[in-house]
VOPAFI-162419 format. One record per residue: residue in one letter; z, x, y of N, C-alpha, C in turn. Coordinates in Angstrom, 1 decimal. Atoms other than C-alpha are relative to their C-alpha. Layout:
N
<pt res="A" n_Z="Z" n_X="X" n_Y="Y" ca_Z="Z" ca_X="X" ca_Y="Y" c_Z="Z" c_X="X" c_Y="Y"/>
...
END
This chain:
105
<pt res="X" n_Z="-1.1" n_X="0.4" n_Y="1.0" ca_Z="41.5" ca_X="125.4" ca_Y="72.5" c_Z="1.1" c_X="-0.8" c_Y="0.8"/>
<pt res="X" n_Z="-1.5" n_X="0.6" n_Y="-0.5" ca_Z="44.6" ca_X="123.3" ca_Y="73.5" c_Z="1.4" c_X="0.6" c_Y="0.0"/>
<pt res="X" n_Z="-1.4" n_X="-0.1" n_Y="-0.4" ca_Z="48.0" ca_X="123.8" ca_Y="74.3" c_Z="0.7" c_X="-0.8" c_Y="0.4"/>
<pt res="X" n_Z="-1.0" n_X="0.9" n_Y="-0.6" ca_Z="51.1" ca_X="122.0" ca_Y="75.1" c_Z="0.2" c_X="-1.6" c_Y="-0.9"/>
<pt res="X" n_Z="-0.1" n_X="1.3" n_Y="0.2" ca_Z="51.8" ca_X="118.4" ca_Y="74.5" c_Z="1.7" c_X="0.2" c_Y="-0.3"/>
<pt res="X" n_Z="-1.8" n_X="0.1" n_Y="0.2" ca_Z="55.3" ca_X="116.7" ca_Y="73.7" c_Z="0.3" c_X="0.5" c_Y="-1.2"/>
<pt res="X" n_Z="-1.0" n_X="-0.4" n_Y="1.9" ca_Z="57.9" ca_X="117.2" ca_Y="70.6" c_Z="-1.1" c_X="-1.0" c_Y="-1.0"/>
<pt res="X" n_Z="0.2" n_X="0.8" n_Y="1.1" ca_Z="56.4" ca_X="114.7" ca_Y="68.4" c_Z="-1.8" c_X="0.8" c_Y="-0.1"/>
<pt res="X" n_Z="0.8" n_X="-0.4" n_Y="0.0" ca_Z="52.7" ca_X="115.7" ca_Y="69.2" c_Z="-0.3" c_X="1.0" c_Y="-1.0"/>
<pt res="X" n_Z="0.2" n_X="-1.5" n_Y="0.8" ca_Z="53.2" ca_X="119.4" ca_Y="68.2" c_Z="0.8" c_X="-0.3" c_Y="-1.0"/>
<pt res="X" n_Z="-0.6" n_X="0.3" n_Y="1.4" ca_Z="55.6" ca_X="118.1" ca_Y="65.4" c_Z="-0.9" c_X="-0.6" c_Y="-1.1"/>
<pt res="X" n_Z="1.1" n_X="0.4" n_Y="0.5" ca_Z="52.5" ca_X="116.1" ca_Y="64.1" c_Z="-1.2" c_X="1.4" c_Y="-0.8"/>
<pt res="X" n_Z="0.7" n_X="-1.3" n_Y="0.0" ca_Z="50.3" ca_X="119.3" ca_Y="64.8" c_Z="-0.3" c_X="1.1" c_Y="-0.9"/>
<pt res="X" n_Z="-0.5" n_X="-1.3" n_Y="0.9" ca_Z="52.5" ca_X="121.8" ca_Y="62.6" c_Z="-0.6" c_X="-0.4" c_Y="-0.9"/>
<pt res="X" n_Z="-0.1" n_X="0.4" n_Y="1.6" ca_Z="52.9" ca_X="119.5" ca_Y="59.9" c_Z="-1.5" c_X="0.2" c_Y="-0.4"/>
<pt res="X" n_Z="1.5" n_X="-0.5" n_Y="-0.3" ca_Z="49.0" ca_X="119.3" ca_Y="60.0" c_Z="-0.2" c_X="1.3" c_Y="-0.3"/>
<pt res="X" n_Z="0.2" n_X="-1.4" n_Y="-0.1" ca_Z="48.7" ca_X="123.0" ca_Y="60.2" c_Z="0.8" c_X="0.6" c_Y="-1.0"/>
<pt res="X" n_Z="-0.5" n_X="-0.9" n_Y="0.9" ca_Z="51.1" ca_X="124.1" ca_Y="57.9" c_Z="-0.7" c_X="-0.5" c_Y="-2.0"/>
<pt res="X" n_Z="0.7" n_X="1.1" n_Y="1.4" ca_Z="50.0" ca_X="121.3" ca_Y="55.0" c_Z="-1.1" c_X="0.5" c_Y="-0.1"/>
<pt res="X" n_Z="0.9" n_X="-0.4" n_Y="0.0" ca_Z="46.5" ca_X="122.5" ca_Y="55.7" c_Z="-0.1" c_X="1.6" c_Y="-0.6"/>
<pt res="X" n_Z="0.3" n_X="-1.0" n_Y="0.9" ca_Z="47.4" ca_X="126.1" ca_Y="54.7" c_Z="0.3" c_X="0.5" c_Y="-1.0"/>
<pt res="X" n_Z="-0.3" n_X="0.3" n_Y="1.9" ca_Z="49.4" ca_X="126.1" ca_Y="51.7" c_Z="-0.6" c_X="-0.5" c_Y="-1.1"/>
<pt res="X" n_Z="0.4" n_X="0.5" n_Y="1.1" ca_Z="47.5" ca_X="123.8" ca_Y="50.1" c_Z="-1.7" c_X="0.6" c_Y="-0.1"/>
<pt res="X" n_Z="0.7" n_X="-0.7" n_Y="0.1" ca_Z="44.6" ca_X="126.3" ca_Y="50.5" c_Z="0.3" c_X="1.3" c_Y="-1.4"/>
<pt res="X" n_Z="-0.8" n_X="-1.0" n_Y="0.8" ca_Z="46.9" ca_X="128.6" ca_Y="48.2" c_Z="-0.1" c_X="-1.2" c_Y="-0.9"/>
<pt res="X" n_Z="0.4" n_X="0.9" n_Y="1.1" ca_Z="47.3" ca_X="125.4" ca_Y="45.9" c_Z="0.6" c_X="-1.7" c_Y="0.3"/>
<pt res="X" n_Z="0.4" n_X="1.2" n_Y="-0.9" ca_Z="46.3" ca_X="121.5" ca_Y="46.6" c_Z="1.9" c_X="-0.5" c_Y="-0.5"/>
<pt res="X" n_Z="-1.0" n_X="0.8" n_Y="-0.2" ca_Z="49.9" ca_X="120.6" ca_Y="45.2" c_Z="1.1" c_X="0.2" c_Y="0.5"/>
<pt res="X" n_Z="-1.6" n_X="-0.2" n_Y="-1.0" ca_Z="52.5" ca_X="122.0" ca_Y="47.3" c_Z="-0.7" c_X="-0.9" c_Y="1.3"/>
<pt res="X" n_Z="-0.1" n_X="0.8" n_Y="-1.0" ca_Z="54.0" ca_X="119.9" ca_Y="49.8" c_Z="0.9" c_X="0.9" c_Y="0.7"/>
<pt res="X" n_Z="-0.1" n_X="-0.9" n_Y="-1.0" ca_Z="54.5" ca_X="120.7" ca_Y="53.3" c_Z="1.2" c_X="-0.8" c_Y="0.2"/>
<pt res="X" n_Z="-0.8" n_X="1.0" n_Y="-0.6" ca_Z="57.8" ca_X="119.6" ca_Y="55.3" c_Z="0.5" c_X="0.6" c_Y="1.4"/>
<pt res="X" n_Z="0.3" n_X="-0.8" n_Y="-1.1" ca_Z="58.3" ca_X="120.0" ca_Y="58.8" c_Z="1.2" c_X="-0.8" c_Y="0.8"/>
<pt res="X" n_Z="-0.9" n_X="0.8" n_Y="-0.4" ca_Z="62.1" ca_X="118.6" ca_Y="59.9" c_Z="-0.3" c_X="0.2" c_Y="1.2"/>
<pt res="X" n_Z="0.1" n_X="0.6" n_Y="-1.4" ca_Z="62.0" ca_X="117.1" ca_Y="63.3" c_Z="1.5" c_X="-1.0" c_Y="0.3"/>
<pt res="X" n_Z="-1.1" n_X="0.7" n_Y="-0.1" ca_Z="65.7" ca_X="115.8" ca_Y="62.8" c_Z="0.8" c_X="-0.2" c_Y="1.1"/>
<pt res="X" n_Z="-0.7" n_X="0.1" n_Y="-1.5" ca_Z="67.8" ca_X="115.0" ca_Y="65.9" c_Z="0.5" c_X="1.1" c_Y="0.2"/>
<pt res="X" n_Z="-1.1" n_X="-0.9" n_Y="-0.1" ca_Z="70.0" ca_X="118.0" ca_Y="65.5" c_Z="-1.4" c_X="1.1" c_Y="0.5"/>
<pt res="X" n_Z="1.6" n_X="-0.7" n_Y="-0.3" ca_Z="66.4" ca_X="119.7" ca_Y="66.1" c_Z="-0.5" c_X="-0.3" c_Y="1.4"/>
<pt res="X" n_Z="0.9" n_X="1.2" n_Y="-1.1" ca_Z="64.5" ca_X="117.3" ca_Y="68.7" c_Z="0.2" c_X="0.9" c_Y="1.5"/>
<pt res="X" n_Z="0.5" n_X="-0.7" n_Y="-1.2" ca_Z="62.7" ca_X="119.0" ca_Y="71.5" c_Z="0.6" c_X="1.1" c_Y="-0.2"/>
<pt res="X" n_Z="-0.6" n_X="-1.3" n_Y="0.4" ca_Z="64.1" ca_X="122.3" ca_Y="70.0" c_Z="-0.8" c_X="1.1" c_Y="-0.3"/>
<pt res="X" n_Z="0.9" n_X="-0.9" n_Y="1.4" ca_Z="62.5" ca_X="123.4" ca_Y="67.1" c_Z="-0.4" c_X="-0.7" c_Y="-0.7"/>
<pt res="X" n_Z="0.3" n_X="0.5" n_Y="1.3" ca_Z="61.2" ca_X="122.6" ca_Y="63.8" c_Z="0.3" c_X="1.3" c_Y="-1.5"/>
<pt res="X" n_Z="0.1" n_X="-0.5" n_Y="1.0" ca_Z="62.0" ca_X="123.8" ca_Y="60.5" c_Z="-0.9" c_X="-0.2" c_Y="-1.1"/>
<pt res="X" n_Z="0.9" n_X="0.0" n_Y="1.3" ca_Z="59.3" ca_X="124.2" ca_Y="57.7" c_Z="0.2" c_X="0.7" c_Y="-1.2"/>
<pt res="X" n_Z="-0.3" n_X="-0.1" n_Y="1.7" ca_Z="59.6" ca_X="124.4" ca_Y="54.1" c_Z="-1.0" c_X="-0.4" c_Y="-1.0"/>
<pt res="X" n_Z="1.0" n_X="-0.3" n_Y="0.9" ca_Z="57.0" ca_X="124.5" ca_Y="51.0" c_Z="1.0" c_X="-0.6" c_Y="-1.3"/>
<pt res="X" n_Z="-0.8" n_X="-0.2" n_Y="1.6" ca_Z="57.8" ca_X="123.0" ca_Y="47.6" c_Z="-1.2" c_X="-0.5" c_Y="-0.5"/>
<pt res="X" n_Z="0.4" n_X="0.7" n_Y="1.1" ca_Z="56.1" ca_X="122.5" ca_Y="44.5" c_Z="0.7" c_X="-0.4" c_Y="-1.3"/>
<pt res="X" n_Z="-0.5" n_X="0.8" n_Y="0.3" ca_Z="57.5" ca_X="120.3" ca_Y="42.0" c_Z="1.9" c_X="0.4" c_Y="0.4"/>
<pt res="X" n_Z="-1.6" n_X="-0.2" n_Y="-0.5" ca_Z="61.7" ca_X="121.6" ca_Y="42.0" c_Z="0.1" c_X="1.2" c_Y="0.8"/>
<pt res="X" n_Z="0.2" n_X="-1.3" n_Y="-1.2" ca_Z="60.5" ca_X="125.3" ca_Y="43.8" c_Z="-0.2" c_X="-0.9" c_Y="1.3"/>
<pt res="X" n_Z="0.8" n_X="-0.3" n_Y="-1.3" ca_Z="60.6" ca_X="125.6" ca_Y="47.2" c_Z="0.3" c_X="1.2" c_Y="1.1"/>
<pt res="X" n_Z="-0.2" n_X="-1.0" n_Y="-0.7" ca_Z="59.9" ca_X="128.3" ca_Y="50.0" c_Z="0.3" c_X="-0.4" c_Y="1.5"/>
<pt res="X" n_Z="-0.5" n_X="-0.4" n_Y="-0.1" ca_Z="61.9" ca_X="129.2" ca_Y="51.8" c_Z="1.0" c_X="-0.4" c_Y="-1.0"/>
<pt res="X" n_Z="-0.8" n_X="0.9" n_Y="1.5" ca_Z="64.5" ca_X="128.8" ca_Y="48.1" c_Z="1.0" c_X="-0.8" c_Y="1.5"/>
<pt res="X" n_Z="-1.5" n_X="0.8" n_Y="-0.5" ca_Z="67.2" ca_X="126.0" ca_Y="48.6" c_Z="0.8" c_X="0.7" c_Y="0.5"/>
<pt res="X" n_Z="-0.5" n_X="-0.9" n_Y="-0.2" ca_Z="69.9" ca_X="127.4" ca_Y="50.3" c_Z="-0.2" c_X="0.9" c_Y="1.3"/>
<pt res="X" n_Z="0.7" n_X="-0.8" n_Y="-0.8" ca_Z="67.9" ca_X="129.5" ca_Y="52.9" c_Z="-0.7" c_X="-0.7" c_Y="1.1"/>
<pt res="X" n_Z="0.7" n_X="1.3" n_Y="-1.3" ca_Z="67.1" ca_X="128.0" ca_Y="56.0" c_Z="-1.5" c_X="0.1" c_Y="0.3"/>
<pt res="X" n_Z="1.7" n_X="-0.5" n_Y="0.0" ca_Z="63.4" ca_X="127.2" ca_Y="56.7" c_Z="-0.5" c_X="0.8" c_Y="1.2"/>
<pt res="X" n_Z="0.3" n_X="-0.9" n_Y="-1.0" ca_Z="61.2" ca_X="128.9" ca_Y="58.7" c_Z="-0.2" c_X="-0.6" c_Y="1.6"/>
<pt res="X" n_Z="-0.3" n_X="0.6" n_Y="-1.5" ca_Z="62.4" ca_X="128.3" ca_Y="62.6" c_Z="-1.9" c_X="0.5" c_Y="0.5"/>
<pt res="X" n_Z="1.4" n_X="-0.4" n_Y="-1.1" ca_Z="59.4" ca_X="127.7" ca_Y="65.2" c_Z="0.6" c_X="-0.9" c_Y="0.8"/>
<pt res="X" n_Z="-0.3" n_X="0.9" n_Y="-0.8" ca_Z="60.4" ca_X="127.1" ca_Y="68.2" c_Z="-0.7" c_X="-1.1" c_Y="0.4"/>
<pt res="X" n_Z="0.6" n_X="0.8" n_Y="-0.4" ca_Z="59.5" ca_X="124.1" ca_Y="69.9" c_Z="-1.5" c_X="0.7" c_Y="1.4"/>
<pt res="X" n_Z="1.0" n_X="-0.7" n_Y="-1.1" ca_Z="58.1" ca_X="126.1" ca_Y="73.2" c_Z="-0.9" c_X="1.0" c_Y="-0.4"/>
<pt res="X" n_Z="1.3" n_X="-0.4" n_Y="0.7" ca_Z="56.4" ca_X="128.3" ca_Y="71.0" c_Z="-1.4" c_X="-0.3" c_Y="-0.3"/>
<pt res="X" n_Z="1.3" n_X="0.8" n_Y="0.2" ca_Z="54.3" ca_X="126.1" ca_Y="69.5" c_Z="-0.6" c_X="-0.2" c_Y="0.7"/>
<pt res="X" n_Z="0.5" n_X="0.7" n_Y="-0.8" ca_Z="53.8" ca_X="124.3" ca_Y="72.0" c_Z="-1.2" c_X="0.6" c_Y="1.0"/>
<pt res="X" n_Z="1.0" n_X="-0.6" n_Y="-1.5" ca_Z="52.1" ca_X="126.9" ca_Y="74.4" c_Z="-0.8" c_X="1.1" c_Y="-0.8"/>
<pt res="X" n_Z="1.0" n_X="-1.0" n_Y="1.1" ca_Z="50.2" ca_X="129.0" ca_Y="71.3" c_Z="-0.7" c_X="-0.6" c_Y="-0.8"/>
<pt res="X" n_Z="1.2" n_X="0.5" n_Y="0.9" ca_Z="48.8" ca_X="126.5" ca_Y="69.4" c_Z="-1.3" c_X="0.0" c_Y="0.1"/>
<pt res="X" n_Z="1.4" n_X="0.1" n_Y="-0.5" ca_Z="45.8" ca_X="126.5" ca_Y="71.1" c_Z="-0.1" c_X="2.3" c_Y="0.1"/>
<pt res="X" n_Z="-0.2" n_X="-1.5" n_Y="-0.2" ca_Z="46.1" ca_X="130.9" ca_Y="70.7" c_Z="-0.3" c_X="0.4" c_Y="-1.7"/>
<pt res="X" n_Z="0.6" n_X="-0.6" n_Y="1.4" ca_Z="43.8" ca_X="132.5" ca_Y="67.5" c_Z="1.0" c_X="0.7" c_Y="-0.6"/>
<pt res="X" n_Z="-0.7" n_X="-1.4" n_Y="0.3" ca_Z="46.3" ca_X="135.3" ca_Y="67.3" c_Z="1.4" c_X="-0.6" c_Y="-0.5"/>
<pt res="X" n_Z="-1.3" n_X="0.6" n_Y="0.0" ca_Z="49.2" ca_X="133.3" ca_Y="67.5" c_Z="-0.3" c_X="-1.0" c_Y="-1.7"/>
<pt res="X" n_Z="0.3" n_X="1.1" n_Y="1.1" ca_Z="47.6" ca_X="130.3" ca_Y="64.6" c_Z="0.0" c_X="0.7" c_Y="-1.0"/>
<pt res="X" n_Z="0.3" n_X="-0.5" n_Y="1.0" ca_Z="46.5" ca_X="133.4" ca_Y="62.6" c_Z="1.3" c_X="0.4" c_Y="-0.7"/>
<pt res="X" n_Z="-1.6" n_X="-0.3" n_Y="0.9" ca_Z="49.9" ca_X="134.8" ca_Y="62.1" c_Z="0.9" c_X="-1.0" c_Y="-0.4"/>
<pt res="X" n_Z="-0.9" n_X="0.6" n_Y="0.2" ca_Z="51.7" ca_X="131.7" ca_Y="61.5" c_Z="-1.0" c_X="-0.4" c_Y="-1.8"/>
<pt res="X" n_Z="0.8" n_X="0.2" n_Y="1.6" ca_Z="48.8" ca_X="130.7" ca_Y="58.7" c_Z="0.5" c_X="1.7" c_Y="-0.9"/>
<pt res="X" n_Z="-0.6" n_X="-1.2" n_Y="1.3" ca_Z="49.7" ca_X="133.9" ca_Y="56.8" c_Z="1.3" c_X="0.1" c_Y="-0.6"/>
<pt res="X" n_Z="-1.5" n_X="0.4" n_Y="0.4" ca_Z="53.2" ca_X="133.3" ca_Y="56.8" c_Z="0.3" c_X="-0.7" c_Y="-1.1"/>
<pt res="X" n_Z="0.2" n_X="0.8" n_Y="0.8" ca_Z="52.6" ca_X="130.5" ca_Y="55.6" c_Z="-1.0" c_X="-0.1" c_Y="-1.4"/>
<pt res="X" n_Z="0.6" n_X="-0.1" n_Y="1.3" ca_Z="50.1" ca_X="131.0" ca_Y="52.9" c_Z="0.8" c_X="1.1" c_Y="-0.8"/>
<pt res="X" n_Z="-0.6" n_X="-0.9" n_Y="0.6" ca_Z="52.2" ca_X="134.1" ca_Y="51.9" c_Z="1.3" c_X="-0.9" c_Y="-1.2"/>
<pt res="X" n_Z="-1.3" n_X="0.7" n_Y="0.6" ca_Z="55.3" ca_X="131.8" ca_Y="50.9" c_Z="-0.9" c_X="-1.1" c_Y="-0.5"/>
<pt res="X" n_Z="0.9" n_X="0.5" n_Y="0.7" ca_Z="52.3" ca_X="129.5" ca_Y="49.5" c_Z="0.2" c_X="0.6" c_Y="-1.4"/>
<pt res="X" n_Z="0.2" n_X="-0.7" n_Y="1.2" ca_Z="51.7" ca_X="131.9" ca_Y="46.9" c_Z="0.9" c_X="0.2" c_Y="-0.7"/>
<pt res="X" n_Z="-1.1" n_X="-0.5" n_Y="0.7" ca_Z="54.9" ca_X="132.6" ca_Y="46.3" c_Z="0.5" c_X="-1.0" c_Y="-1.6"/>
<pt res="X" n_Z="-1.0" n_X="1.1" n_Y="0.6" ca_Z="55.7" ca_X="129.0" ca_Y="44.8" c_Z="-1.6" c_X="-0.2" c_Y="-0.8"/>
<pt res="X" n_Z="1.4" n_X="0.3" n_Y="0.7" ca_Z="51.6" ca_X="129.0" ca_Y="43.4" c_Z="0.2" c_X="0.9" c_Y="-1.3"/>
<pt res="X" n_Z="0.1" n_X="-0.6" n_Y="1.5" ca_Z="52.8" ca_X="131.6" ca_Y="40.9" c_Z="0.9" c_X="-0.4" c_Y="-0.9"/>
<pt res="X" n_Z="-1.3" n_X="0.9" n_Y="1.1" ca_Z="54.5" ca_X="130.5" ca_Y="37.7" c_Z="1.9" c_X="0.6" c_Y="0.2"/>
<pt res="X" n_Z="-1.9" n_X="-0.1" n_Y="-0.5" ca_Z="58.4" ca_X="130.7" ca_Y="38.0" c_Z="0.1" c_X="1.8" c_Y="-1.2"/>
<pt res="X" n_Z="-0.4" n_X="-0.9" n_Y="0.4" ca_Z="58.2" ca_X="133.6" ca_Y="35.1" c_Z="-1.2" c_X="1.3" c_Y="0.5"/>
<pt res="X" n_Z="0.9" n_X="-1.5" n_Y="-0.5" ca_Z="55.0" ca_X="136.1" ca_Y="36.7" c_Z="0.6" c_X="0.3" c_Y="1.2"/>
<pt res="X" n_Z="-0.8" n_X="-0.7" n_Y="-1.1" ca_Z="57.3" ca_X="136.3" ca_Y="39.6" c_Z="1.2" c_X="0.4" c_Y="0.0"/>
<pt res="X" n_Z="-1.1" n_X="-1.2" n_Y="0.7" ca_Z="60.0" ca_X="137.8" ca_Y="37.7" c_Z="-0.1" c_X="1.4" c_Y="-0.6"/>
<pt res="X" n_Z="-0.4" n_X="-1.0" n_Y="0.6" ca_Z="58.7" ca_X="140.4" ca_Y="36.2" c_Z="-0.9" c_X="1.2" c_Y="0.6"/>
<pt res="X" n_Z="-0.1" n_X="-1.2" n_Y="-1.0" ca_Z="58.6" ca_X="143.8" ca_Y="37.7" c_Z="-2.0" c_X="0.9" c_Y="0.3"/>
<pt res="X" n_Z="1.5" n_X="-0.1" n_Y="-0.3" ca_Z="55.1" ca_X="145.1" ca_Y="39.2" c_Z="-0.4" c_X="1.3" c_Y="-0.5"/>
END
């Protein structure tokens, strides 16, 4: 497996990787994976929306990964598997209708 590479690489990578498991959960959420300056060689923040939903809600900051994280686990089963679950978890969240996730279990 691989490891490492620069910011943009593994910023490429994520996006890749996170887009790939949400839309396992359902093909129309979009993935988003800021790489903004205030970011760069840092981190990345990810976020989930389908059409005006999205996970992590507005408001709530997305889910941090670090940059050196990534970077040196990508290529790590254990490390891929838990971040795919994360992420398909907050998939589902936005896969269920806006009212079956209101009402009490």
């Amino acid at each position: 497996m691989f490891s490492g590479g620069d910011y943009e690489e593994v910023g490429r990578w994520l996006w890749n990787f996170v887009t790939a498991h949400a839309k396992r959960e359902n093909a129309r959420i979009e993935a988003f994976v800021d790489t903004s300056a205030a970011r760069a060689g840092q981190s990345y923040g990810a976020r989930l929306s389908l059409g005006e939903r999205s996970q992590p809600p507005g408001g709530e900051p997305p889910i941090e990964i670090a940059y050196a994280d990534a970077a040196a686990n990508r290529g790590s089963l254990a490390w891929c598997d838990a971040l795919a679950a994360r992420i398909r978890v907050l998939a589902r969240g936005l896969a269920t209708p806006a009212s079956a996730a209101r009402q009490p279990a």
